[in-house]
C-alpha positions as a Markdown table, in Angstrom:
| # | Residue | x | y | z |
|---|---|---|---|---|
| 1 | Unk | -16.4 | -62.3 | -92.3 |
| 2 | Unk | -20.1 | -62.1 | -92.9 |
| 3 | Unk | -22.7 | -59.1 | -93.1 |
| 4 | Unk | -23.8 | -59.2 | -90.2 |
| 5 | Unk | -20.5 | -59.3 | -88.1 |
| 6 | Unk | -19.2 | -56.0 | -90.7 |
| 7 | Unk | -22.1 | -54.6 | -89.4 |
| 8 | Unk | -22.2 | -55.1 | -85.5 |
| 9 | Unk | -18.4 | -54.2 | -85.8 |
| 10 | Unk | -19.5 | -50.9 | -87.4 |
| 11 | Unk | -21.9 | -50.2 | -85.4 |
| 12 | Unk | -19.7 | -51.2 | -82.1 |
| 13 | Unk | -17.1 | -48.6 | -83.0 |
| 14 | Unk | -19.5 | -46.4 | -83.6 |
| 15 | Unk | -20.5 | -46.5 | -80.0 |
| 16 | Unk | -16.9 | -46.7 | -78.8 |
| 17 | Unk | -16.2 | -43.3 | -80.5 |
| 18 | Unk | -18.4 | -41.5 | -78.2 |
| 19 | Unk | -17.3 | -43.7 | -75.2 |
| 20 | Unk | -14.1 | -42.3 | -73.4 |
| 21 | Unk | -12.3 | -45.1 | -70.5 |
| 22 | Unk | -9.9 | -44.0 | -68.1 |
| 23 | Unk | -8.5 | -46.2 | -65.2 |
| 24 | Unk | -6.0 | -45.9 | -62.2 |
| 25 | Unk | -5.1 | -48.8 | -60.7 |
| 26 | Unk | -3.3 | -49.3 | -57.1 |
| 27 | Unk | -4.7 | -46.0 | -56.1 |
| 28 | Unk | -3.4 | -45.9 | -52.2 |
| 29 | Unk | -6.6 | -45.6 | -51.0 |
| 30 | Unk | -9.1 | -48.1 | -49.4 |
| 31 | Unk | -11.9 | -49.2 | -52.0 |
| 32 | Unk | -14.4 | -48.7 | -49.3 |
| 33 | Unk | -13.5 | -44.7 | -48.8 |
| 34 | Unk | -13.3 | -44.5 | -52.4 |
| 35 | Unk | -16.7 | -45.8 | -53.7 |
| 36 | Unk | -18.3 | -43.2 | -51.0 |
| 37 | Unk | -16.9 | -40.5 | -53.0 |
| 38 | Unk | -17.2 | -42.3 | -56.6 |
| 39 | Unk | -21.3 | -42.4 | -55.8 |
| 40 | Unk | -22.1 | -39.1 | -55.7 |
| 41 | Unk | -20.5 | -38.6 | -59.4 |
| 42 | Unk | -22.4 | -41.6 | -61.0 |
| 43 | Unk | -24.8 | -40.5 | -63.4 |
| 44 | Unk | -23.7 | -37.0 | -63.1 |
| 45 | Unk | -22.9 | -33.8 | -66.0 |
| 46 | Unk | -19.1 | -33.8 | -66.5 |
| 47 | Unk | -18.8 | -30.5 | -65.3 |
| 48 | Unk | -21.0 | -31.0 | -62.3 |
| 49 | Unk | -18.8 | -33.8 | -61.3 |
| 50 | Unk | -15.9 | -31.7 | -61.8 |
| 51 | Unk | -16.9 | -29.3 | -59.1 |
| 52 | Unk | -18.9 | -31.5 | -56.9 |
| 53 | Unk | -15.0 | -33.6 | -56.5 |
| 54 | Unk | -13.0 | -29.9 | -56.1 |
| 55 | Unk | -15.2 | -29.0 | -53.2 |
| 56 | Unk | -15.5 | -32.3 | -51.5 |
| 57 | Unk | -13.3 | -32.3 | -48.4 |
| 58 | Unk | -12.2 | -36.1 | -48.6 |
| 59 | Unk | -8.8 | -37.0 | -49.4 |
| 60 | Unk | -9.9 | -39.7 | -52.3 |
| 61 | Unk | -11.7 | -36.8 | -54.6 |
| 62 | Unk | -8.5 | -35.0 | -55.4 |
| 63 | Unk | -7.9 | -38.4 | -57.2 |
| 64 | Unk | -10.9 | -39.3 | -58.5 |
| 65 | Unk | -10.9 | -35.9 | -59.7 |
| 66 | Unk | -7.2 | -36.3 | -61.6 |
| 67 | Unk | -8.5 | -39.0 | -63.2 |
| 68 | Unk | -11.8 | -37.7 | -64.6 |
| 69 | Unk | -10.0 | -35.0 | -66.1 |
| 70 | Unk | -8.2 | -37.6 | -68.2 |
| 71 | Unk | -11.0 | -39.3 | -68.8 |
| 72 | Unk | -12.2 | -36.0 | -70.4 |
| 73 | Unk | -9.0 | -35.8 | -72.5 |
| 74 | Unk | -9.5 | -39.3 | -73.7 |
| 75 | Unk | -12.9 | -38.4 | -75.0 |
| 76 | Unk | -11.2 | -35.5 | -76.6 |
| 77 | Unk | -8.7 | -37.3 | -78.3 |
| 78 | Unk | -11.0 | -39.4 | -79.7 |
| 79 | Unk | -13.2 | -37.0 | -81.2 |
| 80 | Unk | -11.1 | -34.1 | -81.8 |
| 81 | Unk | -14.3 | -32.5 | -84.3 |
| 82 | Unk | -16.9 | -32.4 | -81.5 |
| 83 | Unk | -17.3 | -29.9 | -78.7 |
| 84 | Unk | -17.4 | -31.4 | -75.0 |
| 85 | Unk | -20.4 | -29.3 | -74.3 |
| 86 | Unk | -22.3 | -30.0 | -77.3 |
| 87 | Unk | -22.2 | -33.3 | -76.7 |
| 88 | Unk | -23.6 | -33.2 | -73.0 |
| 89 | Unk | -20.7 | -35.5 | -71.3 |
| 90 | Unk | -21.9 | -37.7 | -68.3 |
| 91 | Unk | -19.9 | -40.1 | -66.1 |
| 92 | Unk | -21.8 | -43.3 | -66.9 |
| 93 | Unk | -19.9 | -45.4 | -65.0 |
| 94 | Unk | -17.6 | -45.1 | -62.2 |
| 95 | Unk | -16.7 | -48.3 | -60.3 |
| 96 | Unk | -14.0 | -49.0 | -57.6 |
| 97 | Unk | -12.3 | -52.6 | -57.2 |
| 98 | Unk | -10.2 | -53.9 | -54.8 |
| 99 | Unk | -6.3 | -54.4 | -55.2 |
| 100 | Unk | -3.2 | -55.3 | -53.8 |
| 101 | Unk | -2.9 | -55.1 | -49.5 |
| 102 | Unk | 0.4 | -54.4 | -48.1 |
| 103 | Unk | 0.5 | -56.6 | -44.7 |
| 104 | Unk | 2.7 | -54.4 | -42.5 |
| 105 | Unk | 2.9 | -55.6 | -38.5 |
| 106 | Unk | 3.1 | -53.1 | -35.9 |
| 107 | Unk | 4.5 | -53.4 | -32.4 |
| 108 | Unk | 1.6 | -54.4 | -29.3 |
| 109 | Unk | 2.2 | -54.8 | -25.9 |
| 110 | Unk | 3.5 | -58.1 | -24.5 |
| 111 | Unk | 5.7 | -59.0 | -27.4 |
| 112 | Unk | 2.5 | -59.4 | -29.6 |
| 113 | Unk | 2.4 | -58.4 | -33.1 |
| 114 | Unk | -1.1 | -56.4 | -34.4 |
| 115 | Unk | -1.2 | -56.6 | -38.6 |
| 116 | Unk | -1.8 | -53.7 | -40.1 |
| 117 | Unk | -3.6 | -54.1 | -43.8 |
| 118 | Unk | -2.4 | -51.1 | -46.3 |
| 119 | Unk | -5.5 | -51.7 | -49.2 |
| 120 | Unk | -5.5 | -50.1 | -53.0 |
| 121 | Unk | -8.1 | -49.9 | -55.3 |
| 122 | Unk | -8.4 | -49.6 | -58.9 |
| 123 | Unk | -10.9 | -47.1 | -59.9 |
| 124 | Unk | -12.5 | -46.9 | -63.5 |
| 125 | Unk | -14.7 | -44.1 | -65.0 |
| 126 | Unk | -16.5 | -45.0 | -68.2 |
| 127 | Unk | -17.9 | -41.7 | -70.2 |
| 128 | Unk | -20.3 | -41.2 | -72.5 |
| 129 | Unk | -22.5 | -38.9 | -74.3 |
| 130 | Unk | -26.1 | -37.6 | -73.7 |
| 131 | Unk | -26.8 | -38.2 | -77.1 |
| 132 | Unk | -25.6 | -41.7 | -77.9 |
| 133 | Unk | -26.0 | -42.7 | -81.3 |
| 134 | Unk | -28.5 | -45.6 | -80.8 |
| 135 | Unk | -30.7 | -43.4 | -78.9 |
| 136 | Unk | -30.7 | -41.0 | -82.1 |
| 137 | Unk | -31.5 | -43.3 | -84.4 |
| 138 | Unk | -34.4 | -44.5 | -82.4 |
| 139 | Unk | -35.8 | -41.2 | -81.5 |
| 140 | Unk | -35.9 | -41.1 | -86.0 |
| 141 | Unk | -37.8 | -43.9 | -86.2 |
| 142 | Unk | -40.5 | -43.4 | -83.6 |
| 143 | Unk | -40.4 | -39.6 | -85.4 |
| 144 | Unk | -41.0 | -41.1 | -88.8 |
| 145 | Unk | -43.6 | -43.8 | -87.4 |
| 146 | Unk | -45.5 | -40.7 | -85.7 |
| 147 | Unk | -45.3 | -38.6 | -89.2 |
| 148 | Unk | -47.0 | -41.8 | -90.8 |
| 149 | Unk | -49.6 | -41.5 | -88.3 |
């Protein structure tokens, strides 16, 4: 293995330790319900999200909520030193694909059959800190260019 690869390894699980992933899939919800409530936690504080998905009325943020709580547990298993608030956790990705449909058929008049389509989803929520590591070490440098100024 050369240098360079050590390196970019290094430096990629130095990234993943203040990255936290946690995913639900076949979530008995349609995607299309579920990405209206996943949008207005993108970008967001952890703990804003937290409360903005406790006081939303829809039926789909009591399990996006679930599951950004274990997001937050993931993150804090992985870094068991560092305090969740020091760090400034955001959501920094939350996306919502399509799964399995059950086809079901339901009784219409004249004999007739009407299908019914049951969808899932599978929902991932990607975390991060504020204060990712790259964006430290280039707020040094442009510092230390400034100081040479």
């Amino acid at each position: 293995m050369g240098v360079r690869k050590k390196e970019s390894a290094a430096r990629r699980k130095e990234m993943q330790g203040n990255v936290a992933i946690a995913k639900y899939n076949n979530c008995p919800t349609s995607p299309r319900k579920m990405r209206m409530v996943a949008e207005l936690i993108r970008g967001k504080d952890v703990t804003l999200a937290i409360s903005i998905l406790k006081f939303n009325q829809k039926a789909p943020a009591i399990r996006l909520e679930k599951l950004l709580l274990s997001a937050i547990t993931n993150w804090a298993l992985k870094n068991p030193d560092e305090n969740i608030d020091d760090q400034g956790l955001i959501v920094k990705e939350v996306f919502v694909d399509s799964a399995r449909q059950l086809k079901r058929l339901r009784p219409a008049p004249q004999g007739r059959g009407n299908r019914i389509r049951k969808r899932s989803n599978h929902v991932t929520i990607v975390l991060a800190g504020k204060f990712a590591p790259q964006e430290i070490v280039e707020e040094v440098e442009t510092d230390q260019e400034e100081n040479q100024e």
